[in-house]
Backbone bond lengths (Angstrom), bond angles and torsions (degrees), N, CA, C in turn:
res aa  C-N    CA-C-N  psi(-1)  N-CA   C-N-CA  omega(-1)  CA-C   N-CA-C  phi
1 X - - - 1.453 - - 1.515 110.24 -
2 X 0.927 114.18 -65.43 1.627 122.63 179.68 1.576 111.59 -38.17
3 X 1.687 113.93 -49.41 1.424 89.28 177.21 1.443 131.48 -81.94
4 X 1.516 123.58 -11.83 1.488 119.72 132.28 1.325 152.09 -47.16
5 X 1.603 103.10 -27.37 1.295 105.09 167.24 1.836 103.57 -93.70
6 X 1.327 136.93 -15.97 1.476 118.34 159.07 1.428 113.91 -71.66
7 X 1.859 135.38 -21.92 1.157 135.00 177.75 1.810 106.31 -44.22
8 X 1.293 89.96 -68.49 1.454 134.18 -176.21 1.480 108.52 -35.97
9 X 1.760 102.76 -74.37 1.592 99.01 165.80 1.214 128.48 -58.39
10 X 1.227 130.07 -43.22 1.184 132.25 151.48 1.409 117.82 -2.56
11 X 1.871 100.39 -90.75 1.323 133.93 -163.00 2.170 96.79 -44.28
12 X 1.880 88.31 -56.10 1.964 80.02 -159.37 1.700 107.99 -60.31
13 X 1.407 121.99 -23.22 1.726 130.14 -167.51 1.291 91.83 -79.11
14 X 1.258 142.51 -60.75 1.516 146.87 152.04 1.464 102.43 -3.87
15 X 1.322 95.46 -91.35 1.543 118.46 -164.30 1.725 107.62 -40.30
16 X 1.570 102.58 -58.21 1.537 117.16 -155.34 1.497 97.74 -51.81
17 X 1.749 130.36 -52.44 1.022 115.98 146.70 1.708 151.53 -13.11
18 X 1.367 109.16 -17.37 1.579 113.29 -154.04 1.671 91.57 -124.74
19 X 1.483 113.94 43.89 1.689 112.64 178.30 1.500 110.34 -20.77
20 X 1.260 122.62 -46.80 1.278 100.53 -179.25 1.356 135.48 -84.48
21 X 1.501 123.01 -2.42 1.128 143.23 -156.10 1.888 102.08 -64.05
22 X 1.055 123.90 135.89 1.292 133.10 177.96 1.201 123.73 -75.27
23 X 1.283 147.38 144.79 1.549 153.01 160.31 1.426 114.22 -43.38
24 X 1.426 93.46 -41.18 2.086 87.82 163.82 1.106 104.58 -55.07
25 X 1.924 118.81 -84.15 1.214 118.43 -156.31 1.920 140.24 -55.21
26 X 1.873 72.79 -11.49 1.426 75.65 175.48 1.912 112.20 -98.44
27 X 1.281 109.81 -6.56 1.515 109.36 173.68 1.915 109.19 -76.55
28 X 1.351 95.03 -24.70 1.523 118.57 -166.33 2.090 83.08 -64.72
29 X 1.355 110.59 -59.16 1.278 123.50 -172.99 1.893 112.43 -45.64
30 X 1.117 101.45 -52.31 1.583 118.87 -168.15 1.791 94.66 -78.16
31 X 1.071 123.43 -45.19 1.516 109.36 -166.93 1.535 87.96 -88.06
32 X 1.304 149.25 2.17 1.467 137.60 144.23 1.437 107.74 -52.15
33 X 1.337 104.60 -73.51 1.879 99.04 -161.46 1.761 102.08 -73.99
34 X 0.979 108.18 -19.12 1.525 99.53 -174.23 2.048 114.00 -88.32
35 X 1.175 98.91 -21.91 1.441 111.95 163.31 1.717 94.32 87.99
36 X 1.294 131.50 15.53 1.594 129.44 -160.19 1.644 101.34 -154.73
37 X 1.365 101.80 156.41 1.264 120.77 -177.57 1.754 123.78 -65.85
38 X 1.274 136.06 97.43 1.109 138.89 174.79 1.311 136.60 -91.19
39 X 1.141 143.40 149.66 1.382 140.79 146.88 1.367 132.06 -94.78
40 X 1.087 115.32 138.32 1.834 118.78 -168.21 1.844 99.71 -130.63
41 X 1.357 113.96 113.18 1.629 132.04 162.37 1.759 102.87 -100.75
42 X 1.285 98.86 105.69 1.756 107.28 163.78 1.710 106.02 -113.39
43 X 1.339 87.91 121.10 1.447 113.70 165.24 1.672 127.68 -127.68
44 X 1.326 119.58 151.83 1.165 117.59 -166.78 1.444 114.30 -64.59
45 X 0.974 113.32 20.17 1.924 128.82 166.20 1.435 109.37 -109.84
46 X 1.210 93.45 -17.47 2.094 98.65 175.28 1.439 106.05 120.96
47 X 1.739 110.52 -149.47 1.401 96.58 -154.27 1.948 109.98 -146.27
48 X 1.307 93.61 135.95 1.476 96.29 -167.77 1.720 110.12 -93.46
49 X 1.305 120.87 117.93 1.847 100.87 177.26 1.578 96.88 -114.47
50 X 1.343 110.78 146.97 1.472 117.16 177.14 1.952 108.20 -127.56
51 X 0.832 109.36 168.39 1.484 109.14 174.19 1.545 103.43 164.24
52 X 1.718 112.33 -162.96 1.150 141.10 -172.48 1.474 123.96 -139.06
53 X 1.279 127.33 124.39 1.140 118.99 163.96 1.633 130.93 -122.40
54 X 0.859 142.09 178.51 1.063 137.45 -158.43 2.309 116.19 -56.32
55 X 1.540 87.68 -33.64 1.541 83.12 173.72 1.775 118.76 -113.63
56 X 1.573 99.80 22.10 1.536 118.53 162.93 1.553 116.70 134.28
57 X 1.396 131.39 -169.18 1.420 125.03 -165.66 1.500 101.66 -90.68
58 X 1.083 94.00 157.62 1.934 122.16 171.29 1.425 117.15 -111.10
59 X 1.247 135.24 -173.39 1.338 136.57 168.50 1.669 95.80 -174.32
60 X 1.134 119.51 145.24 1.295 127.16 150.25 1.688 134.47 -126.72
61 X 1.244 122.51 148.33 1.353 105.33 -177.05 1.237 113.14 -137.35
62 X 0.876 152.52 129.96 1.888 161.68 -152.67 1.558 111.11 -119.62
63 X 1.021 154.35 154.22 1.577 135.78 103.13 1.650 96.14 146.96
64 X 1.547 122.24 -141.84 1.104 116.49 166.06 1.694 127.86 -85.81
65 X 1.089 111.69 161.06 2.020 111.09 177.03 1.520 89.85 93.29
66 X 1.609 143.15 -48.59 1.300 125.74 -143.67 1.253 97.00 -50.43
67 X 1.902 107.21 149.34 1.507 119.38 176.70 1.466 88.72 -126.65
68 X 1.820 98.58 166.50 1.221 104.34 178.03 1.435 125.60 -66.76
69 X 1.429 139.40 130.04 1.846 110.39 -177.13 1.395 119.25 -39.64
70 X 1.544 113.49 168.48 1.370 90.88 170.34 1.266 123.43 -103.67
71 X 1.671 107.72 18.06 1.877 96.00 172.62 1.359 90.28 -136.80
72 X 1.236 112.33 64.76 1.648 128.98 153.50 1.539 95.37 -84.83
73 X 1.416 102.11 136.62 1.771 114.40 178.39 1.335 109.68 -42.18
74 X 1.822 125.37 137.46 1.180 138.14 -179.46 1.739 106.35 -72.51
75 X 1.426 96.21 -29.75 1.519 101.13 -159.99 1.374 98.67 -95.65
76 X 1.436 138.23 -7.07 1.274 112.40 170.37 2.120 112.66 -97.46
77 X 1.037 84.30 141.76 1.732 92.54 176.58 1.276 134.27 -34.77
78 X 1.176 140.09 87.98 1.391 143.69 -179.58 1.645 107.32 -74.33
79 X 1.362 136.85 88.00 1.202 116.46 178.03 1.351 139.74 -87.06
80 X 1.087 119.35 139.76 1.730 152.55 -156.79 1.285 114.87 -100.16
81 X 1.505 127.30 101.20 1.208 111.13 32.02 1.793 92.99 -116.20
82 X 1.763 99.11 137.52 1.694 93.11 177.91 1.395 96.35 -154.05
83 X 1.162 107.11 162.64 1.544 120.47 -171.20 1.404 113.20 -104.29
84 X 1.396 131.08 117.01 1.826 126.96 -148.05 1.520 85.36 -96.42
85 X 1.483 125.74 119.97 1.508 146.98 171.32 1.953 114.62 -76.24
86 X 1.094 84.65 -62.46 1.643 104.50 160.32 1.308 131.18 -166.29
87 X 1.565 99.57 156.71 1.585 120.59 176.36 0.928 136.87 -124.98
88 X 1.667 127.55 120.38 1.400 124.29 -166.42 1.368 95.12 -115.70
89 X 1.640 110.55 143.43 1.759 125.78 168.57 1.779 97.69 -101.57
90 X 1.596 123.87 127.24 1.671 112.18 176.89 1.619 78.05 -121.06
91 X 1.522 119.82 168.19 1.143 146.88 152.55 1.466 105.04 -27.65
92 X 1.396 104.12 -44.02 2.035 120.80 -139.96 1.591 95.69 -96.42
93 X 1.236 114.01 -18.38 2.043 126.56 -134.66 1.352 122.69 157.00
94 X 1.295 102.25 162.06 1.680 118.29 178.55 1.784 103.58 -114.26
95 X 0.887 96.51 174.44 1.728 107.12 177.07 1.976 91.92 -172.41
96 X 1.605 98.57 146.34 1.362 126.78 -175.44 1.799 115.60 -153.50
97 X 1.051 94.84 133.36 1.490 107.03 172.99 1.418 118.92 -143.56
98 X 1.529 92.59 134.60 1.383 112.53 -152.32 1.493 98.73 -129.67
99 X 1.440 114.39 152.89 1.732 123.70 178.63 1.649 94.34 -118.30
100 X 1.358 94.35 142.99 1.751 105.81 165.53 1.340 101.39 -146.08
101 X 1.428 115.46 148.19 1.439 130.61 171.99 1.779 110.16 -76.21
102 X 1.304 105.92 -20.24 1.963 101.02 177.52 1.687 93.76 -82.43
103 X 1.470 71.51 152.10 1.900 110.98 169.81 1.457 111.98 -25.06
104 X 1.040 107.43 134.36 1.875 102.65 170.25 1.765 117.70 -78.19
105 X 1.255 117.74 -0.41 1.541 124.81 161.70 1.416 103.63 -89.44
106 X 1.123 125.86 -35.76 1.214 115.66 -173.52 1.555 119.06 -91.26
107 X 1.582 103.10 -1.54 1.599 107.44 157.43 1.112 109.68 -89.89
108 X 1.217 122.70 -32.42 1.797 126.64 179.14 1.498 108.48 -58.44
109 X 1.283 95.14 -56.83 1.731 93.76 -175.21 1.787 113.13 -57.74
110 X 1.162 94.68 -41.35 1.581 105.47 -178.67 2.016 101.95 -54.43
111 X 1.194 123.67 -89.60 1.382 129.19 157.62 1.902 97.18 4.37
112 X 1.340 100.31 -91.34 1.870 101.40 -163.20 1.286 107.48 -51.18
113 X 0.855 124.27 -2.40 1.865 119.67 -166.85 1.141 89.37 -115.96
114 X 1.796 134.65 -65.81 1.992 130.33 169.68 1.562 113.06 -33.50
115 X 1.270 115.70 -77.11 1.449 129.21 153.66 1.487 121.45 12.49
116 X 1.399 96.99 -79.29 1.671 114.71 -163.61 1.856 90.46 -72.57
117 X 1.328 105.54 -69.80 1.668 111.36 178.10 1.133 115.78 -15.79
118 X 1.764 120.60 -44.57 1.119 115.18 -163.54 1.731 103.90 -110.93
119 X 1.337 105.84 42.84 1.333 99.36 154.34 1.901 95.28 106.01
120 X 1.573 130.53 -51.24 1.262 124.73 -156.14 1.749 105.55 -74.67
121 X 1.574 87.93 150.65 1.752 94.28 166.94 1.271 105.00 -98.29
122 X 1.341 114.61 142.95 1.481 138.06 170.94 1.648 117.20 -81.30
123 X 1.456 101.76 91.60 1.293 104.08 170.10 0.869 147.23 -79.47
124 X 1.660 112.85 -12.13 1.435 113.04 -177.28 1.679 102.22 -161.64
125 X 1.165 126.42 139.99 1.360 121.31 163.32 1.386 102.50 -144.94
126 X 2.069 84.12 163.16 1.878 87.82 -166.89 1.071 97.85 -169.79
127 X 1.418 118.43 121.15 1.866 131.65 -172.77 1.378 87.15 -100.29
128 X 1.585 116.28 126.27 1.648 129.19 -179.65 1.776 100.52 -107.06
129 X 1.018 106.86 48.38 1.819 99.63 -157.83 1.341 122.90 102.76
130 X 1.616 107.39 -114.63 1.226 120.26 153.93 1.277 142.07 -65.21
131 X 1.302 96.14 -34.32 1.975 137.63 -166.40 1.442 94.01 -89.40
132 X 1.643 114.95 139.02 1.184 119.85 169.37 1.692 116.81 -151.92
133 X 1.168 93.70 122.18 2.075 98.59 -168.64 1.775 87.23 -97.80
134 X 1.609 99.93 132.23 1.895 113.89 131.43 1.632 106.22 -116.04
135 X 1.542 68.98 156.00 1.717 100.83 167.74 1.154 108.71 -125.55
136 X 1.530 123.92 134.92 1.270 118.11 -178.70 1.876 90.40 -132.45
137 X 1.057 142.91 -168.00 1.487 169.42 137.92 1.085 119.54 -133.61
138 X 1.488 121.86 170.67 1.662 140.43 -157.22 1.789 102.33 -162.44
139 X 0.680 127.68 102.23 1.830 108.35 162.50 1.494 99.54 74.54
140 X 1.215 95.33 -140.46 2.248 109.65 168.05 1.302 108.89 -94.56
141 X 1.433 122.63 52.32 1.402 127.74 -178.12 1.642 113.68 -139.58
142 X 1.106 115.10 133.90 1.584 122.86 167.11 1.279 113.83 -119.21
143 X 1.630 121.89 144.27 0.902 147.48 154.07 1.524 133.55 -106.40
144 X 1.249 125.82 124.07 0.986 119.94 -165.28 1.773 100.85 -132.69
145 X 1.429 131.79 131.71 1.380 150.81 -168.12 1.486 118.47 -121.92
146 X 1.153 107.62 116.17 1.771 113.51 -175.56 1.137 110.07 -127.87
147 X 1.755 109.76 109.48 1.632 107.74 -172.06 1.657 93.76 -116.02
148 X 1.288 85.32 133.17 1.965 107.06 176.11 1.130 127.94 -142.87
149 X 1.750 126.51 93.97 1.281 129.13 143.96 1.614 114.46 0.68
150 X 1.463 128.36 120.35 1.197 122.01 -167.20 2.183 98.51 -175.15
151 X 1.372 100.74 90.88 1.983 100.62 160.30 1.860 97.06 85.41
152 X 1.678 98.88 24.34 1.989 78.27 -173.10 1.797 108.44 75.46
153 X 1.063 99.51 34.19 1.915 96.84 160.82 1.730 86.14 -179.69
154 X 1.252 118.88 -171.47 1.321 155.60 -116.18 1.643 119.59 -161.46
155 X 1.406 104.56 80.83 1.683 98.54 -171.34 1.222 103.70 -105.33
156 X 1.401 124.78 129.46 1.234 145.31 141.43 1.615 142.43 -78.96
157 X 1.411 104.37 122.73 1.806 111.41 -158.40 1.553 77.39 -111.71
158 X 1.538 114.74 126.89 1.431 129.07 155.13 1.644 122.25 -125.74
159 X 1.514 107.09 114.07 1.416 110.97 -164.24 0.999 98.06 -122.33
160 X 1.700 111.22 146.86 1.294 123.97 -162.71 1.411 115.87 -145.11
161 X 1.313 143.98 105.95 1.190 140.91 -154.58 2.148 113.40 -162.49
162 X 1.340 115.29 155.96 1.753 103.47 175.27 1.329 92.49 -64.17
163 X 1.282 74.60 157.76 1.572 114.98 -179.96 1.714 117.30 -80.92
């Protein structure tokens, strides 16, 4: 999972940069690192990629409108109030990123306290400065949380995949 979902992130932060970049060249891009056949829809709301890989389909979605999937885990924390940037479905896991205008301690704190409530152990935490990753697990499941100060708001990357 992981090295599709770094292809992936990669590819759209890359890409999103390259306003002019084409739906070819950028499908041309994704079925490189991903080794499989994709589709890429860019619209002035942003950009949808779909495909297949060897242990089942993906999708990604960028820009404005993205919603959360709808069988992204109940039990891990969606935080409120935040604006969902993008969403990827992998075979392996989900991953979501979300913007909020509150404090990045006060998403952190929020997270370890939602988190635990709902069942996960906290495996690891780590203030990088500003930047601060948890890891929590559940069962055969990992979670992993990346809170980052970023433009005057607060983006949060929550990835979710077995363990």
């Amino acid at each position: 999972m992981t090295k599709y979902i770094i292809c992936l992130f990669c590819l759209v932060f890359m890409l999103a940069g390259c306003g002019g970049s084409s739906e070819e060249a950028i499908e041309r891009s994704v079925e490189k690192a991903t080794g499989e056949d994709a589709d890429v829809d860019l619209s002035d709301e942003g950009m949808k990629i779909t495909g297949k890989t060897e242990e089942g389909a993906f999708s990604l979605s960028s820009g404005e409108g993205v919603e959360i999937p709808k069988d992204f885990p109940d039990d891990v924390l969606i935080y409120r109030p935040s604006k969902v940037n993008m969403a990827m479905n992998m075979p392996e896991g989900q991953s979501i990123t979300m913007t909020t205008s509150d404090d990045s301690k006060k998403v952190e704190e929020t997270y370890k306290r939602e988190m635990t409530a709902k069942g996960w152990s906290e495996q690891a935490s780590m203030n990088m400065g500003t930047q601060s990753m948890l890891m929590y697990e559940k069962e055969d499941r990992a979670a992993n949380i990346t809170i980052t100060p970023e433009d005057g708001e607060t983006q949060i990357t929550v990835i979710v995949g077995k363990n």
